[in-house]
C-alpha positions in Angstrom: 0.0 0.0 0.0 3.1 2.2 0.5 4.0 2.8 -3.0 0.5 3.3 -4.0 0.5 5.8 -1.6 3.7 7.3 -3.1 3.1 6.9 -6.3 -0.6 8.9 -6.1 1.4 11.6 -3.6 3.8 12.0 -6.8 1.3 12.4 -9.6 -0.6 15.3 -7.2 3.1 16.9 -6.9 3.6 17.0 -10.6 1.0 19.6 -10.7 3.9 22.2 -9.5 6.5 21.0 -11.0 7.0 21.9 -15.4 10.9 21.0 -15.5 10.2 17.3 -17.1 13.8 16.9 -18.2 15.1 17.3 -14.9 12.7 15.6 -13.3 13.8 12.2 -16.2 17.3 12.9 -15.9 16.4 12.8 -11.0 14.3 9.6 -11.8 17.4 8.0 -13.9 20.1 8.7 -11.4 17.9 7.9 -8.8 17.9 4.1 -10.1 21.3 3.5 -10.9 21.8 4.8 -7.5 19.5 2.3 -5.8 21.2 -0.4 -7.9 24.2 0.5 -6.4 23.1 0.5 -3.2 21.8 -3.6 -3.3 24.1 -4.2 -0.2 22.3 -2.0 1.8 18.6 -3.0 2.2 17.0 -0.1 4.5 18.7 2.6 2.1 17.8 0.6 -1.3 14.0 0.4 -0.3 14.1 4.2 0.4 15.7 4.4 -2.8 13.0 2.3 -4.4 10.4 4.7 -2.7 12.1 7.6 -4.4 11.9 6.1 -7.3 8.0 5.5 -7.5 7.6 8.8 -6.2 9.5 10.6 -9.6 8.3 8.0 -11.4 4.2 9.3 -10.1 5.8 12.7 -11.1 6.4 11.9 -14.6 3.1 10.1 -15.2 0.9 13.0 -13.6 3.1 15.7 -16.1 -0.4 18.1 -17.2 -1.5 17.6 -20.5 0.6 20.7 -22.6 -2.4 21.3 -25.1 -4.5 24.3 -23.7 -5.0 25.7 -27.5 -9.0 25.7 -28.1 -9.8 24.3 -31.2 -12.0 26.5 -33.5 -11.6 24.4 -36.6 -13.8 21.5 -38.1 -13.4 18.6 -36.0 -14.8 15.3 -37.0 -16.9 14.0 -33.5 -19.2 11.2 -32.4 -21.9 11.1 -30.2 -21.2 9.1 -27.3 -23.4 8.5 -24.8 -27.0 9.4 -24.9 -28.4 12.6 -25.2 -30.0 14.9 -22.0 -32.3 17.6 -22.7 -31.7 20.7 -20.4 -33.9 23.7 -20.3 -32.0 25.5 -23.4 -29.4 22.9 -24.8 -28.5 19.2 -25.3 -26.0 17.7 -23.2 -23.9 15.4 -24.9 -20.6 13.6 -25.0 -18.7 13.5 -27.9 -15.9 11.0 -28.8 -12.8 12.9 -31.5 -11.3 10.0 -33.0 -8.4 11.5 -34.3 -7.4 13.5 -31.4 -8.3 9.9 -28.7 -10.1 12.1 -26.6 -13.8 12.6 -25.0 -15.2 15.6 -24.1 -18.9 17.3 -23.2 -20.7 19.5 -24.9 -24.0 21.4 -25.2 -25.6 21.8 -28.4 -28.2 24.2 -28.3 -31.9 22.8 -28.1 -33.5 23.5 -31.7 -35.4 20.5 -33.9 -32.2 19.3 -35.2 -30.3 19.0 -32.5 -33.3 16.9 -30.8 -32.5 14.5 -33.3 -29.3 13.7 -32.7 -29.1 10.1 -31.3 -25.9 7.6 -29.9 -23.6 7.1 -32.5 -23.9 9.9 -35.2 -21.4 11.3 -36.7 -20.9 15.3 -37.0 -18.9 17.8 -38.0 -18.2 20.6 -35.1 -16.6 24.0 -35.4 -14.8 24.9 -31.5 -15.4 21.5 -30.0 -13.3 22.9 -26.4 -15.7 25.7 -26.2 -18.2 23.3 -24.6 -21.4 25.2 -25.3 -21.6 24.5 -29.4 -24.0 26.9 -31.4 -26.6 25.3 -34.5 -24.7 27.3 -36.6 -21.7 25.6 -35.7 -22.1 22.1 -36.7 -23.9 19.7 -38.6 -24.4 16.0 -39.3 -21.4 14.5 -41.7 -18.4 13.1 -41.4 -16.1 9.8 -41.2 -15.9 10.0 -37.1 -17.3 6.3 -37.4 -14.9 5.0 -39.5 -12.1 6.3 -37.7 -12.5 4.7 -34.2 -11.0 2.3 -32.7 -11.6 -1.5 -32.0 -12.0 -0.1 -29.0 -14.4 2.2 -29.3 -16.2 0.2 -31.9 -16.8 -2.3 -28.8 -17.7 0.5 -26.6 -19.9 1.7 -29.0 -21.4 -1.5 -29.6 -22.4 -1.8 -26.1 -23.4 1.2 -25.7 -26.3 0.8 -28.5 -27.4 -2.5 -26.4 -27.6 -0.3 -23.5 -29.9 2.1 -25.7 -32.1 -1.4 -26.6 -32.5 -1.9 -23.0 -33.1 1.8 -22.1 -35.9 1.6 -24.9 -37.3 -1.5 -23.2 -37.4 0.2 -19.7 -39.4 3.4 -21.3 -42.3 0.8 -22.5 -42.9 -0.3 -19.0 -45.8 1.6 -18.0 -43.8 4.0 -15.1 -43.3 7.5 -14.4 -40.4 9.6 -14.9 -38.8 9.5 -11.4 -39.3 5.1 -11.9 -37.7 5.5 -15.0 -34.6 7.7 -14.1 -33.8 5.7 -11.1 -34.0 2.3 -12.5 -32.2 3.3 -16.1 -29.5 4.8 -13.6 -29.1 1.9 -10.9 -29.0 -1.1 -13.6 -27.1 0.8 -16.4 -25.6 4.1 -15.6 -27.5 6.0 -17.3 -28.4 9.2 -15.3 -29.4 12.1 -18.1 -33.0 11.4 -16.9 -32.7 12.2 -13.4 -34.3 15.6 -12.4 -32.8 18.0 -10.1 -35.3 17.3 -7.2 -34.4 13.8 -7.2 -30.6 13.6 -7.5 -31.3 16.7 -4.0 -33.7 13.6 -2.4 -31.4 11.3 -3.3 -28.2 13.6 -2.4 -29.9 14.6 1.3 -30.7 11.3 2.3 -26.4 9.8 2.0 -28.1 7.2 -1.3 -26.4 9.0 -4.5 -23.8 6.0 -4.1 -26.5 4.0 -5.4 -27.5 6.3 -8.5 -23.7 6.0 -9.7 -22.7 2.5 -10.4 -20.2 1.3 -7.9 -18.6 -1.4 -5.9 -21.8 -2.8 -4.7 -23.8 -3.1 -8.0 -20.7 -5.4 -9.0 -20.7 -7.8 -6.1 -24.4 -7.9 -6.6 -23.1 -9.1 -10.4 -20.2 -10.8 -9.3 -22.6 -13.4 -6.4 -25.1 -13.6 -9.4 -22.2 -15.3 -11.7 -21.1 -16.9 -8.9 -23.5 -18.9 -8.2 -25.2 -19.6 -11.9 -21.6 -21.0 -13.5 -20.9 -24.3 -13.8 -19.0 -24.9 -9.9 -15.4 -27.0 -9.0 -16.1 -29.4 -11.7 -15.5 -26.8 -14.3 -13.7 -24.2 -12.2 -11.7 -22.8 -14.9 -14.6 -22.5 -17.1 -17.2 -21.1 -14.5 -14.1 -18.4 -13.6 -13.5 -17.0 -17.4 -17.3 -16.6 -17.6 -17.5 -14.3 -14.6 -14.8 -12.0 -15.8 -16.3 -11.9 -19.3 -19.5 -11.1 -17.5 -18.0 -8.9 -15.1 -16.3 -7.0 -18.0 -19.5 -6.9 -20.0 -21.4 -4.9 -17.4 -18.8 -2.8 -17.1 -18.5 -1.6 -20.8 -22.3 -2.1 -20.5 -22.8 0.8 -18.4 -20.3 3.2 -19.7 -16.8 1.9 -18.2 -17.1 4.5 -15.0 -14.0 5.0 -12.5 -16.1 3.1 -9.9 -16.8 0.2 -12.4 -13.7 0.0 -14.3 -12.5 -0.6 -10.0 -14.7 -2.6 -9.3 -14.1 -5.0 -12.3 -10.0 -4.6 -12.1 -10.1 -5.7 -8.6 -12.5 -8.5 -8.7 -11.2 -9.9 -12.3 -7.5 -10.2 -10.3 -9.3 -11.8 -7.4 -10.8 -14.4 -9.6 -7.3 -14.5 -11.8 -5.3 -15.7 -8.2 -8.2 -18.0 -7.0 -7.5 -19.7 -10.2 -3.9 -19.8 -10.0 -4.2 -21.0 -6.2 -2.3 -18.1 -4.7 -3.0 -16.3 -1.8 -5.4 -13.3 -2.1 -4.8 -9.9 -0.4 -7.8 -7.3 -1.1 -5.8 -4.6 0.0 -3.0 -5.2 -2.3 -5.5 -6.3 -4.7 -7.1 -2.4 -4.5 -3.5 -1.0 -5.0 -2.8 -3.1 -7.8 -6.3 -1.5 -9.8 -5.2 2.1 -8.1 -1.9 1.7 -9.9 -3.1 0.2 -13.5 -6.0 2.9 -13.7 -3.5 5.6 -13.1 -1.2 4.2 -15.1 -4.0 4.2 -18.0 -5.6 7.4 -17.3 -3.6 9.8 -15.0 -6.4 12.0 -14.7 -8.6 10.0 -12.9 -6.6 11.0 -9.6 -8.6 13.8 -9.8 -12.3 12.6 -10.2 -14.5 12.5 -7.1 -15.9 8.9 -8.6 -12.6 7.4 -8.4 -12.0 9.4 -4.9 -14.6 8.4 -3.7 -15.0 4.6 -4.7 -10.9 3.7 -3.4 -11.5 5.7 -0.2 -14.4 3.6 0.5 -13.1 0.3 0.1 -10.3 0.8 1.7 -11.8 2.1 4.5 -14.1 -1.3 5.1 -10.9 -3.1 3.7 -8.5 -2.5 6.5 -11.7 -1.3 9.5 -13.7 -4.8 9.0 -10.7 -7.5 9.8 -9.4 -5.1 12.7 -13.0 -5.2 14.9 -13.4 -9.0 13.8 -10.6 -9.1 16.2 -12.2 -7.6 19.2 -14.9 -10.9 18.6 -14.4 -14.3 19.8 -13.9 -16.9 16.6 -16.5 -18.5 14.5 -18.8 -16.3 16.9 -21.6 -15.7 13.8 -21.6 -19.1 12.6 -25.0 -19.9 14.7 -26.0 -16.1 14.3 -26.9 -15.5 10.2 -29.3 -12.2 11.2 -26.9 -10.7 13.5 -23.7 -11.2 11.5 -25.8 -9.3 8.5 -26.6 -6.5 11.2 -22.7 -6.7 12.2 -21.8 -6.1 8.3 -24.5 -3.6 7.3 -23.4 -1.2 10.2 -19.9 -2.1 10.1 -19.3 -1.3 6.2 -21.9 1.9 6.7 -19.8 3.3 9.0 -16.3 2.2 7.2 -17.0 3.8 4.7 -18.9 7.5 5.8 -15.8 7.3 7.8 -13.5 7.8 4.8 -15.7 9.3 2.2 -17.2 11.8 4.4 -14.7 14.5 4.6 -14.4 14.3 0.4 -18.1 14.7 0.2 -18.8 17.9 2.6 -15.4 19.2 0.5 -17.1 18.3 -2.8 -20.5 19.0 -2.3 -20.7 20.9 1.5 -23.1 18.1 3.0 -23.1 15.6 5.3 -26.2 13.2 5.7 -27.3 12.4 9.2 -29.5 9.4 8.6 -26.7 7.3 6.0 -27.1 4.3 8.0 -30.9 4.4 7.9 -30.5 5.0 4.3 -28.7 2.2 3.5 -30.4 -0.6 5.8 -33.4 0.7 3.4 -31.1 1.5 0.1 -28.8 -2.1 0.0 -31.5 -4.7 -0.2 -33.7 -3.4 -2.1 -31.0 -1.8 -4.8 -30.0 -6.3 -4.9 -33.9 -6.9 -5.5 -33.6 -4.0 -8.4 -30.3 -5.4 -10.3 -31.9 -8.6 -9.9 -35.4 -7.9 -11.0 -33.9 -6.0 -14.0 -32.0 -8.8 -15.1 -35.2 -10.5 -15.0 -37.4 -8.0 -16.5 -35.0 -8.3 -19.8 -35.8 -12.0 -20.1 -39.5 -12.0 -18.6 -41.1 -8.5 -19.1 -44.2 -9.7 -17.5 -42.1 -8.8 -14.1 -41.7 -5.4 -15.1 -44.9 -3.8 -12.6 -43.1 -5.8 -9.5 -39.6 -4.1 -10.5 -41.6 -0.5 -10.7 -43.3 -1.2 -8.2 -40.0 -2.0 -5.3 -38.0 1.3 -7.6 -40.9 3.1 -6.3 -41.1 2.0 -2.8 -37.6 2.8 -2.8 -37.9 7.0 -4.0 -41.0 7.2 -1.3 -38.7 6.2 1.7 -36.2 8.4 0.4 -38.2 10.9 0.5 -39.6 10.3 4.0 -35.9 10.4 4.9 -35.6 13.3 3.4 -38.2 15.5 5.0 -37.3 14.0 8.4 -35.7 16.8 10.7 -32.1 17.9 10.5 -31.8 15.2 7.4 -28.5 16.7 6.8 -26.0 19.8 7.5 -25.6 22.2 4.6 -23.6 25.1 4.0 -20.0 23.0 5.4 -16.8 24.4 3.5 -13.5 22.8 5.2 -10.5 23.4 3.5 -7.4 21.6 2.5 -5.8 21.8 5.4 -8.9 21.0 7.9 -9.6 17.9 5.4 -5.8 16.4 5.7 -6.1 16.9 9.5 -9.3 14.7 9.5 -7.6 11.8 7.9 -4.3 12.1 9.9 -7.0 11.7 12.6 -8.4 8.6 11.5 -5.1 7.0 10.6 -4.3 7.8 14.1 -7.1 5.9 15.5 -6.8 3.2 13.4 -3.0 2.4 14.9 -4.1 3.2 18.0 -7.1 0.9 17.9 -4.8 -1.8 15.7 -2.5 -1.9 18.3 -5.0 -2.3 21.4 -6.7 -5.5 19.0 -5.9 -9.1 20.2 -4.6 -11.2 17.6 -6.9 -14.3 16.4 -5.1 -16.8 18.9 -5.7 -14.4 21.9 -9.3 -14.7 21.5 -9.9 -18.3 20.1 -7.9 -19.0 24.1 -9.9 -16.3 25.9 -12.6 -18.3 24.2 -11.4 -22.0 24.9 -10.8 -21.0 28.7 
């Protein structure tokens, strides 16, 4: 976890430093020096440290391009299209520059037309807000793309199937926005009242795919593959599903994660070795920055690693304080023990980041989610069954609605949350030196395993 830890701390440095030749020529002499050093081992592994930490500075150089383009760029629609009050949000995909970005075209009858997957020509892409004068359908963005893309695309128009079948279902808009969000990422239908109701009440984790919509996926593969007998079999199948899901729904921070992490679990089970989940979580911190520097600095991906690290190192440590095998006889109070425990793991870590982000904390979270986790499992699961039997699809409404009414009850509840918080910096990094303090501190009051299983025998 240490050179994760360096690694990220270099890539947030690099944001001061412009000098990348010096910084190359430090990262170079910096390794043949801890070469040299191989007969010292305290000095080589600081050396090592160093090392990560220039190499995080290279990696996390900005992007030099800050020219705005106001020529003709060949674009293609990318996601799916969400009417505002005066323009159309979109994402648009430049082949020939490898890069995404959003736009808004302004809301006229041709730009209501514009659908996933068209190709157009745009005149000052980078300026964000695009004008009808300034583009028009045409173009060989299609034919440009990637296999990549082509793939992403390609799941992307399934997505639009599914979305289509969803807007058949006899349900109102609120029904609509919540399930296309929960079971495929797709949030341009949510209204502002209901991402605030949603926001108030500690549940917008749910809204944006995450970490538990993929175990939810993960124990459904689980347990329809084909077992030991075909273990190698059964375990390609969950990764291909895994993966599917997560190009499915867009290929989000949180999901991307979620299906790096779990794809290496299920890689080690296979090849019989031992399985650490925090090392596991560095490992995908390290290959997503690796991929995409810039995703140090998105609250998804801030949010999402926080989190399960948080219940990844909190969890083990009070399963010390409890005598061994102690819920084997006690199914309803070791889900109790979870729900609370990861609840409060995890507002541990992710609340500072959220009152920074967003200046609100949520008083009621672990109401929320002893209301929000089972019935968000009894959503992915009824949609999965919707697609195959849409007979289903007035019980499915019917739970996505029971869920927006008790989040709304939550939400008018008194003092539902505290607005108007505005930490800074500083006051944030104090909170977490805090917690890190607490955790030692509590780490190093915790009995080991064999301390209790003999407080237990005696």
């Amino acid at each position: 976890m240490i050179p994760t830890i360096i690694l990220i701390l270099g890539m947030v440095v690099a944001s001061f430093i412009q000098q990348t030749g010096y910084v190359l020529a430090a990262f170079a002499t910096s390794v043949v020096l801890t070469w040299l050093l191989s007969r010292w081992e305290f000095l080589q592994s600081i050396g090592v440290l160093f090392c990560v930490f220039l190499f995080g500075v290279l990696v996390g150089q900005p992007s030099c391009r800050t020219v705005v383009n106001d020529d003709v760029t060949e674009a293609v629609v990318f996601s799916e299209p969400s009417e505002k009050n005066k323009t159309i949000a979109v994402d648009l995909l430049l082949p020939d520059e490898g890069r995404q970005v959003r736009c808004y075209l302004w809301k006229d009858e041709r730009s209501k037309q514009v659908a996933l997957g068209h190709s157009l020509l745009v005149k000052g892409v980078d300026k964000g807000f695009i004008r009808s004068s300034d583009w028009q359908y045409g173009g060989r963005g299609f034919s440009k793309m990637s296999r990549l893309e082509r793939l992403r695309m390609w799941f992307l128009g399934i997505r639009h199937q599914l979305l289509s079948r969803y807007r058949t279902l006899q349900t109102d808009d609120d029904q609509y926005a919540v399930l296309a969000a929960m079971t495929l990422g797709d949030k341009s239908a949510l209204s502002k009242e209901l991402r605030d109701v949603y926001s108030v009440t500690g549940a917008s984790h749910v809204l944006a795919l995450s970490g538990l919509h993929m175990g939810i996926i993960f124990f459904l593969l689980h347990r329809l593959t084909l077992g030991r007998r075909h273990f190698w079999l059964s375990q390609v199948i969950i990764v291909l599903g895994l993966w599917s899901f997560a190009f499915l729904t867009g290929l989000s921070p949180s999901v991307v994660r979620s299906a790096t992490m779990l794809s290496a679990y299920v890689l080690f089970s296979f090849m019989g070795r031992q399985r650490n989940s925090v090392n596991l979580l560095c490992f995908t911190a390290i290959v997503m920055l690796l991929v995409n520097p810039q995703s140090l600095y998105d609250v998804g991906f801030q949010l999402s690693f926080t989190a399960v690290l948080s219940i990844l190192l909190w969890l083990p440590l009070i399963d010390r304080f409890l005598p061994e095998n102690y819920f084997v006889t006690r199914r309803f109070q070791h889900y109790l023990y979870s729900m609370v425990g990861m609840s409060l793991a995890a507002q541990l870590a992710v609340a500072p980041l959220i009152v920074y982000y967003f200046g609100r904390f949520s008083t009621y979270f672990l109401l929320t989610n002893f209301i929000v986790i089972p019935l968000a499992t009894a959503i992915l699961y009824g949609a999965l069954l919707v697609v195959i039997v849409p007979m289903f699809g007035p019980v499915l409404l019917w739970v996505v609605g029971i869920l927006n009414k008790a989040l709304e009850w939550i939400s008018q509840m008194p003092y539902s949350c505290i607005d108007g918080l505005h930490p800074s910096v500083l006051q944030i990094c104090l909170f977490y030196i805090g917690v890190i303090s607490l955790y030692w501190a509590v780490r190093r009051l915790a009995p080991t395993t064999s301390r209790v299983a003999s407080v237990r025998c005696r």
